[in-house]
N, C-alpha and C positions, 0 to 999 in steps of 0.2 A: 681413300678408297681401300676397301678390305683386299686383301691378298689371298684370301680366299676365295675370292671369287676373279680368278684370272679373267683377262680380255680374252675374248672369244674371237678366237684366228679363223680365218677362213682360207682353205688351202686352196692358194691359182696354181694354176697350170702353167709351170714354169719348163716348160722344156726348151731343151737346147740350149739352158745357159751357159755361159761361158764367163766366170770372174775371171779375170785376167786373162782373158784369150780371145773375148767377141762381145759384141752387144748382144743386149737381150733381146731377142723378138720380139718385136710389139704386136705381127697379127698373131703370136702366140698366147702374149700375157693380155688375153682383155678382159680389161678389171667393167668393162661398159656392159657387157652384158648379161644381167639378171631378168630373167624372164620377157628381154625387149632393150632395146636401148636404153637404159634410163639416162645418157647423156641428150636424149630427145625431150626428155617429159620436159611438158609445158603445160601453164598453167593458164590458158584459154583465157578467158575473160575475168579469170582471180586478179583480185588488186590485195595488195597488204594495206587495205584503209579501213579506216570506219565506217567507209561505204557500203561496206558488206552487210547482209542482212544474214538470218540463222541460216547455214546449210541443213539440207537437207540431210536425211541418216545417210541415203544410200551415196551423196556427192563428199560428208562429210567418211567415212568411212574407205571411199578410191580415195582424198586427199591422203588420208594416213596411211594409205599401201604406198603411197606413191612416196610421200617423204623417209617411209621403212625401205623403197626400194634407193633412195638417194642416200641412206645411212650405210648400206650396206656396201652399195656402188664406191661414196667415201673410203669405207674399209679395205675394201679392196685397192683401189688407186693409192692410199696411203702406203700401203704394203709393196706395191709396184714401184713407187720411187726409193722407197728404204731400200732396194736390196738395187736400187739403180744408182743411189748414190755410194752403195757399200761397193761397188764394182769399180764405181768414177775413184773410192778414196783407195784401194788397194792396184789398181791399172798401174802398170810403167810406161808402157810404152807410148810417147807424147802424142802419139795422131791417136791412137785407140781414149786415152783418155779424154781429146777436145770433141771427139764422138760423144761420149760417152756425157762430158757438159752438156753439148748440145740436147741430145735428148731427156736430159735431166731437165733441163731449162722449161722444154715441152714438157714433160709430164707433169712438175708442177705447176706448169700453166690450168693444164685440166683442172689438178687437184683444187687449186684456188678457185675455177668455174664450178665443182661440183660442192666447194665450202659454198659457195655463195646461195647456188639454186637452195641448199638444205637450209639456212639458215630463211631465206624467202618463202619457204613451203613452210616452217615454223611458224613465222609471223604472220602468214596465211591464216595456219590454224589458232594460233594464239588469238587474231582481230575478230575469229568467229565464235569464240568461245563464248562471246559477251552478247548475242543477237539482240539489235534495236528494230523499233519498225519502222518501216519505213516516214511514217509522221513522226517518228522520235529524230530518225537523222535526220530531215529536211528541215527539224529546230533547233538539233541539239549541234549538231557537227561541227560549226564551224571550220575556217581553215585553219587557225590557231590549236585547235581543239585536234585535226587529224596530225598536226605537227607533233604536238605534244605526244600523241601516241607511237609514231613513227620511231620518235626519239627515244621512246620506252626502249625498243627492242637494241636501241646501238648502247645501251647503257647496264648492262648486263656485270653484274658482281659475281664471282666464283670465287670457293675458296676450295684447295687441295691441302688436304691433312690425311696421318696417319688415325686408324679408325683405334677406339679403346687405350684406356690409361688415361694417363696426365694432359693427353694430347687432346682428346678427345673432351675431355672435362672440359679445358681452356676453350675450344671450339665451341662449346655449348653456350659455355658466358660470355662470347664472343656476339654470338651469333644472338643470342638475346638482348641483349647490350644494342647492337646495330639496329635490331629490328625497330625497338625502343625507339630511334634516333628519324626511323620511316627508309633505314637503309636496307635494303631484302637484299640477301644474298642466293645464290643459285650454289644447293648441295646436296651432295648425290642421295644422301638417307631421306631427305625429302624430294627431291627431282627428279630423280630417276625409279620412273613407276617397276613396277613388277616387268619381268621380262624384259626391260629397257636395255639397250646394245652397253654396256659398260664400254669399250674401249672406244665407241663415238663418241658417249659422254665424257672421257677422259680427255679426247682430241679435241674436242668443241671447248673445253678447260683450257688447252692449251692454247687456241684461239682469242679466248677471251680478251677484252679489254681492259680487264682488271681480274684480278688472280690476287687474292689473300691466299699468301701461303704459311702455314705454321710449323715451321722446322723441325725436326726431332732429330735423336739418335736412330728410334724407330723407323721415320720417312725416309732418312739416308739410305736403309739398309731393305726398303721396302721396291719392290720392282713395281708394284704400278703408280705409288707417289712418285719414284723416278722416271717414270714413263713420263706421268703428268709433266714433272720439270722439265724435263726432254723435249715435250712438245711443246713447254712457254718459250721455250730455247729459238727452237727450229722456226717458229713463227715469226720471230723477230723482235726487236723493241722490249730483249730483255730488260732492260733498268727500267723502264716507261712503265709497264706492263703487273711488272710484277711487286707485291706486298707485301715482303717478306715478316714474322714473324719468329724467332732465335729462340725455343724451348731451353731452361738450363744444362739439357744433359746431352746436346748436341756438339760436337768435336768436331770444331772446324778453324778457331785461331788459333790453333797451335801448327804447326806446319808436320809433326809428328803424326800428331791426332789425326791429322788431315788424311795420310797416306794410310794409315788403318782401315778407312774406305776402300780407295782402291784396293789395295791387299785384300778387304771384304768381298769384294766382287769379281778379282780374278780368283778366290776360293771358289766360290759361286759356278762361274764358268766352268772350272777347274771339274770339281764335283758333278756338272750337271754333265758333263763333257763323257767323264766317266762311266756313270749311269749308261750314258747315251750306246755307247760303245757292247754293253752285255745284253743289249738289246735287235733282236732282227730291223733293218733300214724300212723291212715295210710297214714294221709297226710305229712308226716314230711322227705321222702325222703331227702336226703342231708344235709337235717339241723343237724344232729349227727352228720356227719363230722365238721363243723362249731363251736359248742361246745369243741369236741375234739380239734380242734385248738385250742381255746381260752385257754382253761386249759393246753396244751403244752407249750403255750406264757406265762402263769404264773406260769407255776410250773419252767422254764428258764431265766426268763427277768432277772432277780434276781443276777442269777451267768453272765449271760452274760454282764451286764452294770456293771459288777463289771471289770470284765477283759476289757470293753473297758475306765471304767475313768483309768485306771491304764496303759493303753498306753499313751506315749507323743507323739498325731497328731497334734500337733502342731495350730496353729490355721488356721482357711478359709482364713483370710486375708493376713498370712504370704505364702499359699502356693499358692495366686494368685499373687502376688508382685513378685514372685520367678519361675513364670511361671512352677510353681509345679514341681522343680526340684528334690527337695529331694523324693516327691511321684516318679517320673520317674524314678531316681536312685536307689530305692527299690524295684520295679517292676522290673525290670531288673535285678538286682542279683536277684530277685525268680525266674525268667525265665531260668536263666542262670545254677540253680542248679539240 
């Protein structure tokens, strides 16, 4: 993901926070409402199957406000737990901080409820993309047949790389290579239409069930490829999940090398912290998110390039020799479980 084009923050209305001193409001902070509940919306007599005939423009057209208002609602709720778990990891005091669990617990409860609605409004729109008629499904359908597709949508490949250079070339004969193979991958210069939410598409990355990642010096040092990692993190089932690929110019077995990052990213902080300071507080919208990220990526990089030198990816050049057999062979047993 280009770093030009930052995630697009959206500022809640955080008042009356208190890190280290209170919980956050929650009838303060609601990430729920954009234009309505959209912890409400429901999808009426939608099925994600084959059974679906064309939507209409004007039904097909509320679907896609309604899955832009569950991207956004996402955005928000995500935003809501970061800064509720930033409160739970800097708390002392032992009952503010089993509080502060507590409601952590619950919010990404939501959060996981409003992953799911979005990903179901997707395969909504994804099943109608394809309109049959109604004598095509009552021949064509089978149960086999709706399974098959269902299955489509839990089988989803991503890959998160640094855009341009060496990185980007390897990606390209990557990604041609796989296709080759009838393996499609989900990536942003093709998936993410015009206008598309980048920092949903970065989160729905971290979600995935398979993540090709292709390392660099570049990616280390890039805030939204570390985002992306960040969020394969936080998800869970890092080693499961994720598909590492090791660029040659990436510094991460050396234990020296290693701390060059960190040091990278508290400059980072350091710098942006600076900035931040010769500036009036009211002009500063967004930029507190930006900070927050950067102290995520450092207070992580840490543990996380620990667990990736300590994978055997073998190298770029072996898995392009091999027409990335061993990578396609592991992908597929993840898919398959």
């Amino acid at each position: 993901m280009p770093d030009s084009e930052k995630p697009k923050q959206v500022n809640n209305n955080l008042q009356n926070v208190q890190f280290g001193g209170g919980l956050i409001n929650a009838d303060t902070v609601n990430a729920g409402q954009i234009g309505g509940n959209v912890y409400n919306i429901h999808f009426g007599q939608q099925q994600v199957t084959s059974d679906n005939i064309s939507l209409s423009p004007q039904r097909k057209q509320q679907s896609q406000q309604e899955r832009n208002s569950l991207e956004k609602a996402y955005v928000l709720q995500s935003q809501r737990v970061d800064r509720i778990r930033k409160a739970w990891v800097i708390e002392t005091d032992p009952s503010r901080k089993f509080q502060y669990e507590q409601q952590l617990q619950a919010e990404e409860c939501t959060l996981q409820e409003l992953a799911g609605k979005l990903d179901a409004m997707e395969q909504y729109l994804q099943a109608n993309d394809f309109p049959q008629t109604k004598e095509e499904d009552k021949h064509e359908q089978s149960p086999k047949k709706q399974e098959t597709e269902t299955a489509k949508y839990e089988k989803e490949i991503f890959i998160s790389y640094a855009w341009g250079g060496d990185s980007e070339t390897y990606v390209n004969h990557l990604d041609e290579v796989l296709q080759s193979k009838g393996i499609a991958i989900i990536r942003d210069k093709r998936d993410l239409g015009y206008k598309g939410l980048i920092k949903a598409f970065m989160e729905k990355i971290g979600r995935g069930k398979c993540v090709i990642a292709v390392i660099s010096d570049k990616y280390l040092k890039s805030p939204n490829c570390m985002f992306e990692l960040v969020q394969i993190a936080k998800n869970g089932d890092f080693y499961d999940r994720i598909f590492p690929i090791m660029l040659p110019d990436v510094q991460i077995y050396n234990p020296i090398e290693r701390i060059k990052y960190i040091k990278y990213w508290e400059d980072q902080i350091k710098e942006l912290d600076k900035a931040m300071k010769g500036v009036s507080a009211a002009n500063l919208q967004g930029f507190r998110e930006e900070i927050d990220l950067y102290t995520e990526i450092r207070h992580t990089i840490a543990e996380l390039t620990n667990l990736l030198r300590d994978m055997n990816t073998l190298t770029p050049d072996i898995h392009s020799e091999s027409d990335f057999d061993e990578l396609s062979k592991a992908i597929a047993r993840r898919l398959d479980e």
